[in-house]
C-alpha positions as CSV (number, residue, x, y, z in Angstrom):
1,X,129.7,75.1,101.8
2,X,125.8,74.8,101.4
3,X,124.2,75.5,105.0
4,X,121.4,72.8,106.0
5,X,119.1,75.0,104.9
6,X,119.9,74.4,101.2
7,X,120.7,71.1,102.0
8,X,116.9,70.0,102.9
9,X,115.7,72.5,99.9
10,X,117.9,70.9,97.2
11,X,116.5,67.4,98.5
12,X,113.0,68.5,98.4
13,X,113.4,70.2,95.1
14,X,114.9,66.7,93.6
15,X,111.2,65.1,95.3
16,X,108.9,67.8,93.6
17,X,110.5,68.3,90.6
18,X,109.6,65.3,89.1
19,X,105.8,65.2,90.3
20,X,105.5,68.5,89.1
21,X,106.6,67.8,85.5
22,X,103.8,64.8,85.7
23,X,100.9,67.5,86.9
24,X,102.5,69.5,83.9
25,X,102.0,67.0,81.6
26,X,98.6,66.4,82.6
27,X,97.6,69.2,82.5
28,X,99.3,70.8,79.1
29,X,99.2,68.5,75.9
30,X,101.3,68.7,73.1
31,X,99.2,70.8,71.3
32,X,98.0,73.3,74.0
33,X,101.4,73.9,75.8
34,X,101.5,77.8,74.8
35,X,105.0,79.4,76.0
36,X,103.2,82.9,75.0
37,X,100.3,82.5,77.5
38,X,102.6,81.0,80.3
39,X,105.0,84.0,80.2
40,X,102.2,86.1,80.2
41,X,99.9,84.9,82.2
42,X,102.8,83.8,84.7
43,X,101.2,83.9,88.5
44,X,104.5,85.9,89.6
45,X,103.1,89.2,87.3
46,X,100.5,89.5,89.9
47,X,102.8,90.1,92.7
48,X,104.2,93.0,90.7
49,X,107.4,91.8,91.0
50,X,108.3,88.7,88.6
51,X,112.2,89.9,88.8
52,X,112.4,89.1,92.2
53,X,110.2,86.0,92.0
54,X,112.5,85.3,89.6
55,X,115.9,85.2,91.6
56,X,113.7,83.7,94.5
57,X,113.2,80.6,92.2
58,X,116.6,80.2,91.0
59,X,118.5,80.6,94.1
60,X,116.4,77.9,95.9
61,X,115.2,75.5,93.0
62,X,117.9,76.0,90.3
63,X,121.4,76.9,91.7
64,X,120.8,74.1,94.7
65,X,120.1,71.4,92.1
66,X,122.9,69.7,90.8
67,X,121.4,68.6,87.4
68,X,120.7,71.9,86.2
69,X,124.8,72.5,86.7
70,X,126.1,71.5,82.8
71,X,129.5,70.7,82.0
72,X,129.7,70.2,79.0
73,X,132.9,71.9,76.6
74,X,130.4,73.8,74.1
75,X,126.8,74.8,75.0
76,X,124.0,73.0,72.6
77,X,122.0,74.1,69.9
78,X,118.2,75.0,70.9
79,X,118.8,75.3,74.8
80,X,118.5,77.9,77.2
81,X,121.6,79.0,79.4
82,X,123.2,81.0,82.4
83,X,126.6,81.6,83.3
84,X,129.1,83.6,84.4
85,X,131.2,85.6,82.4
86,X,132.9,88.2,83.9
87,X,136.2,88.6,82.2
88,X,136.0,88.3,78.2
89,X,138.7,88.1,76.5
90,X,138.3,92.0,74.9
91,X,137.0,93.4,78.0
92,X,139.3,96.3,77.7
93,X,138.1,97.1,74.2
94,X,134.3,96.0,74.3
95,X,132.1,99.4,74.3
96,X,130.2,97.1,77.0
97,X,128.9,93.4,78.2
98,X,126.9,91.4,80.2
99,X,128.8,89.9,83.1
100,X,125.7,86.6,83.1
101,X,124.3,86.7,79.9
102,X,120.9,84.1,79.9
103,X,121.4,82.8,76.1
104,X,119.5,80.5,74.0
105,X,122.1,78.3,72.1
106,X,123.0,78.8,68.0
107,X,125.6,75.7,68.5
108,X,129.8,76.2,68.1
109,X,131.3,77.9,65.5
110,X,134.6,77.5,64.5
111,X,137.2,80.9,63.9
112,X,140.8,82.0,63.3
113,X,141.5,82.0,67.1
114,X,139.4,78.4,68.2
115,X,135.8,77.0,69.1
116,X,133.3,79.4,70.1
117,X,129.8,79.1,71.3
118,X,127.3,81.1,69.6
119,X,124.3,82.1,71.2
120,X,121.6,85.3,71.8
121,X,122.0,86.8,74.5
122,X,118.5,87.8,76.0
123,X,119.7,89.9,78.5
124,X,120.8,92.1,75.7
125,X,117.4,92.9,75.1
126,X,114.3,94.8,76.9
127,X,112.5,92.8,78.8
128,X,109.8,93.1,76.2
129,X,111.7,92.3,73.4
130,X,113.2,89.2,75.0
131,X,110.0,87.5,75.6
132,X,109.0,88.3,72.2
133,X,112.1,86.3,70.8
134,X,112.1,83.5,73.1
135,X,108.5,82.5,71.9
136,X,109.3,83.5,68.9
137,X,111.8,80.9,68.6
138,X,109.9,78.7,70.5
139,X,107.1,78.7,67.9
140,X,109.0,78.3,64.9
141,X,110.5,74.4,66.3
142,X,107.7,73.6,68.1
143,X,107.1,70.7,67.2
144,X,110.8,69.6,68.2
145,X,110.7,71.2,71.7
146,X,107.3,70.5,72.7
147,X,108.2,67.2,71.6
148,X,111.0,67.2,74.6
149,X,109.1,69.4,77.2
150,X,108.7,66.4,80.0
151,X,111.3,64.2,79.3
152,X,113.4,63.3,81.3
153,X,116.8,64.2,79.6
154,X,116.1,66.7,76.5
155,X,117.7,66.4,73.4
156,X,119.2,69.6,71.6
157,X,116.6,71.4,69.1
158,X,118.6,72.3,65.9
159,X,117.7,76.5,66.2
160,X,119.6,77.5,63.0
161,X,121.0,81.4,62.7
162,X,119.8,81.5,58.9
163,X,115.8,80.0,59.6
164,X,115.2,83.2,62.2
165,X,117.1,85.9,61.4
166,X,115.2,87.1,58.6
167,X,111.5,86.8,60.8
168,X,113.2,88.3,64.2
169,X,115.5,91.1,62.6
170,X,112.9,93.4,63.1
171,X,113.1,93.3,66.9
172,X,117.1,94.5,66.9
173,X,118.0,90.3,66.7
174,X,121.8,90.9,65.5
175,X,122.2,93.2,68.6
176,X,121.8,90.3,70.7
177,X,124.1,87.8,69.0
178,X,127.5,87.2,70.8
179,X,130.1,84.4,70.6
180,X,131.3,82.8,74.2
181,X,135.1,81.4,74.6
182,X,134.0,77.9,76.2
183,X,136.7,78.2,78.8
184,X,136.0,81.7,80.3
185,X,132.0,80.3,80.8
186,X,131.7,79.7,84.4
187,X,129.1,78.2,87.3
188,X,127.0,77.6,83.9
189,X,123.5,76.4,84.0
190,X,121.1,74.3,81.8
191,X,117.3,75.4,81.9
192,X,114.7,72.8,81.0
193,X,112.4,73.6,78.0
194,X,109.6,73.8,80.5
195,X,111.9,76.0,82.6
196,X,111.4,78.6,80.2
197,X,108.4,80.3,81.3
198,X,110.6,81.4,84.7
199,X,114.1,81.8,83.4
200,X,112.8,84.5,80.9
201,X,112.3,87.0,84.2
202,X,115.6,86.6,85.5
203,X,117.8,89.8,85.1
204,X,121.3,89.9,84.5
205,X,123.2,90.4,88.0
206,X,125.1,93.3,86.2
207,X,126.4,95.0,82.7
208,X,129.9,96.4,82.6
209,X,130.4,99.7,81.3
210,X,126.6,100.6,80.6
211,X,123.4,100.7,82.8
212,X,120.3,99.1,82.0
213,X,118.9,102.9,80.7
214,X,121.6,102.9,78.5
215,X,121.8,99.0,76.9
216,X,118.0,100.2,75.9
217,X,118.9,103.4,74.2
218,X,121.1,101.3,72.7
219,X,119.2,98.4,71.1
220,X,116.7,101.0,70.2
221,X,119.3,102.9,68.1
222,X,120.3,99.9,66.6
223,X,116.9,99.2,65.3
224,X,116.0,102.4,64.1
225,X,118.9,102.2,61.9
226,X,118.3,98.6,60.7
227,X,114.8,98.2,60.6
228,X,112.3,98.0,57.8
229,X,109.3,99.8,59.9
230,X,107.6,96.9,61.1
231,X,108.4,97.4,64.5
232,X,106.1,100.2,66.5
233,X,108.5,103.0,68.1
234,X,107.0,102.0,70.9
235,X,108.5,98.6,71.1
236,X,106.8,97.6,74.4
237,X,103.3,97.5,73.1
238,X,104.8,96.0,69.6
């Protein structure tokens, strides 16, 4: 049961929330709304800590706000998510996963055992890497999300597995594809487009059966053996 303390931050949040998207719009137009320079410009890097910052904003803002809660059966195409998922179906067998995976949306895809959402899963990749992706992605439909950025209620932008694999495979993309069963999705949240910029910092509250050292080592394996040496070795100043 929420204490009174979320109580008068959830109603403040659903006061400023909307007077802050109008100062946003203001202040960004179509054209000069720049996910890139947001992330990486974001007034959290300067407290050295944007992981923190991160949780900070999510518990308070996010989490307390009931219109970021989505409940939807299958996740939509172009949007950026967070759930739970701590038991997978092949948890037994997986060689590891991510027990809250943050995962922009492919759409559903039908297989041999039912419905599955399809999505990447940024967590899966360094922190570097994932903020090169996101923008990435942003980039190449953004005329359709910038398009949606301050309304109201956004529709889904129609990302498409065949348009970005090709341009992203360099940065270990595949690695970070994973299907979702719909009904082991829990406590699952629905970031704005303009949310971006913030939910990109958020870490993963754990990985099962690998550390973060490890995941790393990992993605950076799979790159070295699918790559076609456009990526630097040293993937965080790529």
């Amino acid at each position: 049961m929420p204490n009174l303390s979320d109580i008068r931050q959830s109603l403040k949040s659903k006061v400023l929330k909307p007077t802050e998207r109008a100062i946003q719009k203001l202040k960004y137009s179509w054209v000069d709304y720049d996910l890139w320079r947001l992330i990486h410009e974001h007034p959290w890097l300067k407290s050295g800590a944007p992981q923190k910052k991160a949780i900070e904003w999510y518990r308070k803002s996010i989490m307390t706000d009931r219109d970021y809660h989505y409940r939807g059966k299958l996740l939509q195409q172009g949007k950026l998510y967070m759930f739970d998922y701590d038991t997978p179906k092949y948890a037994d067998t997986l060689a590891f996963f991510d027990t809250q995976p943050l995962v922009i949306s492919i759409g559903p895809i039908v297989t041999s055992e039912g419905v599955r959402d399809l999505g990447l899963n940024m967590h899966l990749l360094p922190p570097r890497i994932r903020r090169i992706v996101m923008c990435q992605i942003f980039e190449m439909y953004r005329n359709r999300y910038r398009d949606q950025l301050f309304a109201k209620k956004q529709d889904n932008v129609p990302v498409k597995w065949q348009a970005i694999v090709d341009p992203l495979r360099k940065y270990g993309l595949e690695f970070c594809i994973r299907m979702y069963i719909p009904e082991l999705r829990k406590n699952v949240i629905e970031f704005r487009y303009d949310d971006w910029k913030n939910a990109i910092y958020i870490e993963s509250k754990g990985y099962k059966k690998i550390t973060v050292e490890a995941l790393q080592k990992e993605w950076a394996s799979f790159v070295r053996k699918n790559k076609d040496k456009r990526l630097n070795d040293n993937w965080q100043r790529s």
